[in-house]
N, C-alpha and C positions, 0 to 999 in steps of 0.2 A: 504494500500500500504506500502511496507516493513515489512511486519511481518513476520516471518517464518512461512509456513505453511509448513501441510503434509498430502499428496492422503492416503486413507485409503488403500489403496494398499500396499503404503510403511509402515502404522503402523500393517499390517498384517505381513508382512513383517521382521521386529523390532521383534514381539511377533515370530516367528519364531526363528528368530538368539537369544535370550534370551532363550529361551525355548530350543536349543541345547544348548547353551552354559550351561544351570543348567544339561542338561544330559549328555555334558560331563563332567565336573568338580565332578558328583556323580557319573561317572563310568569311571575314568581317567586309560587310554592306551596307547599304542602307536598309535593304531589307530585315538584316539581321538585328540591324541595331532598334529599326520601330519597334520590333517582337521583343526584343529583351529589355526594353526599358519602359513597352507597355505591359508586357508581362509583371515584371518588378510594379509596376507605379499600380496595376489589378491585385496582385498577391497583397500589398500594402494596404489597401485600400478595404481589402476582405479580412486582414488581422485587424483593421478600426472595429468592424461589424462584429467579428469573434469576440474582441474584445468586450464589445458593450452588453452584448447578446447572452456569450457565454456562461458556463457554469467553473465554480470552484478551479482546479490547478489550470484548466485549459484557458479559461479566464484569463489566470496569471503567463500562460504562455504566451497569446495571441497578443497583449500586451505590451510583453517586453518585447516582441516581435517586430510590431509596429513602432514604439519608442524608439529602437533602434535603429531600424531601417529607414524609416521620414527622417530622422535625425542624422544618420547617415548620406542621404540625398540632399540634406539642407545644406549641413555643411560643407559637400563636395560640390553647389551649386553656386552657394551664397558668398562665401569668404571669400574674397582678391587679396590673394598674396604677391605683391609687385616690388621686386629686389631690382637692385642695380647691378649692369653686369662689369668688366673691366673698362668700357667705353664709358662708365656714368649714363649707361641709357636705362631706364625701366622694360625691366623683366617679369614677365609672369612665372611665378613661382607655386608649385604645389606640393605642401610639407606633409601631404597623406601617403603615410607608411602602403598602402593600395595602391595606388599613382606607382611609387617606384618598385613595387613587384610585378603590376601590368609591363612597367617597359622592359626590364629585364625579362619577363615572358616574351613580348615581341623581340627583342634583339634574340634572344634562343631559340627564336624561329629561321634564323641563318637566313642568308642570302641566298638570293630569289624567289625571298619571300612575297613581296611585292610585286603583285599584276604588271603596274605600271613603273618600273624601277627604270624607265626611259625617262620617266614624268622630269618636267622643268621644276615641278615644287617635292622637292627630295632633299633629305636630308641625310647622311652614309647609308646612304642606298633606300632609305626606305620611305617610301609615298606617303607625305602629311595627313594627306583623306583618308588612306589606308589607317595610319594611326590611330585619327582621329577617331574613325569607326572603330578599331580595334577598343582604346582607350574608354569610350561611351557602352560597348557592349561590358568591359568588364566591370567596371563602376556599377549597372546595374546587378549585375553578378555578383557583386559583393556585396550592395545594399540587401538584397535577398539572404544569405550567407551570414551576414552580421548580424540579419533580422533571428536569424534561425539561432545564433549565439545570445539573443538580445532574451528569446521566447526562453530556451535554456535555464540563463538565468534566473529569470523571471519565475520561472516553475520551481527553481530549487528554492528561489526565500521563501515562495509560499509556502510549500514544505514546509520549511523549516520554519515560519513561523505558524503556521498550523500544531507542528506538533509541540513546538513551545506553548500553546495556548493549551495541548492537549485534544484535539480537537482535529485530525490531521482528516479529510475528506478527499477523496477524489474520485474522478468518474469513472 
């Protein structure tokens, strides 16, 4: 009583959305990117409803779920972080620990990686657009991810303060 479980249904499920999410991020579009970031912005939107709707620990999942994730999206949407580079010009800068595991993902994608690795907007070989789709599919891949670490959490205080109440419930 109180542990997180999960219906094999839903880890069929999981291996699903993992398994797009590796096929789009290795063939990043626009197509791919409206799916995985309206996917993400749907999944989010459905942990508000969980949230308010819901019963006892799933309650406390669907919550931290959503906390996480909108807040995740917030702040990788809202905050301008603009540094100076050795020229004294302003630089955009992103200090999200996600940011630099996506590029280090795309650079270990090796060369010829890029469709367009002829393209005039290239940077050591790799297509800006490319990136930039690349970079926008995994953000939302992570917002979903952090969301699922966020729900996690969120299920263990209840726990835990459930059964410090004495009182530990779950569905």
């Amino acid at each position: 009583m109180g542990t997180l479980r999960f219906s094999l249904c839903s880890l069929f499920a999981a291996v699903a959305v993992v398994a797009l999410g590796c096929m789009a991020l290795a063939n990043p579009s626009n197509t791919w990117m409206s799916i995985t970031f309206s996917a993400a912005v749907a999944l989010l939107f459905f942990a508000v409803l969980a949230c308010l709707f819901g019963r006892f620990s799933a309650r406390a999942f669907w919550g931290g779920f959503a906390v996480v994730g909108w807040g995740y999206l917030w702040a990788q949407g809202s905050l301008p972080f603009d540094v100076k580079n050795y020229n004294n010009e302003a630089q955009e800068y992103d200090p999200f620990i996600t940011t630099r595991l996506l590029c280090l993902l795309a650079e270990a994608k090796g060369p010829g990686w890029p469709e367009n690795a002829d393209s005039p907007y290239t940077i050591n070989d790799i297509d800006l657009y490319t990136r930039f789709r690349f970079t926008c599919i995994g953000q939302s891949l992570w917002a979903i991810v952090l969301g699922f670490i966020g729900g996690v959490v969120g299920h263990i205080l209840y726990v835990k303060r459930q059964r410090a109440a004495g009182t530990a419930t779950s569905p």
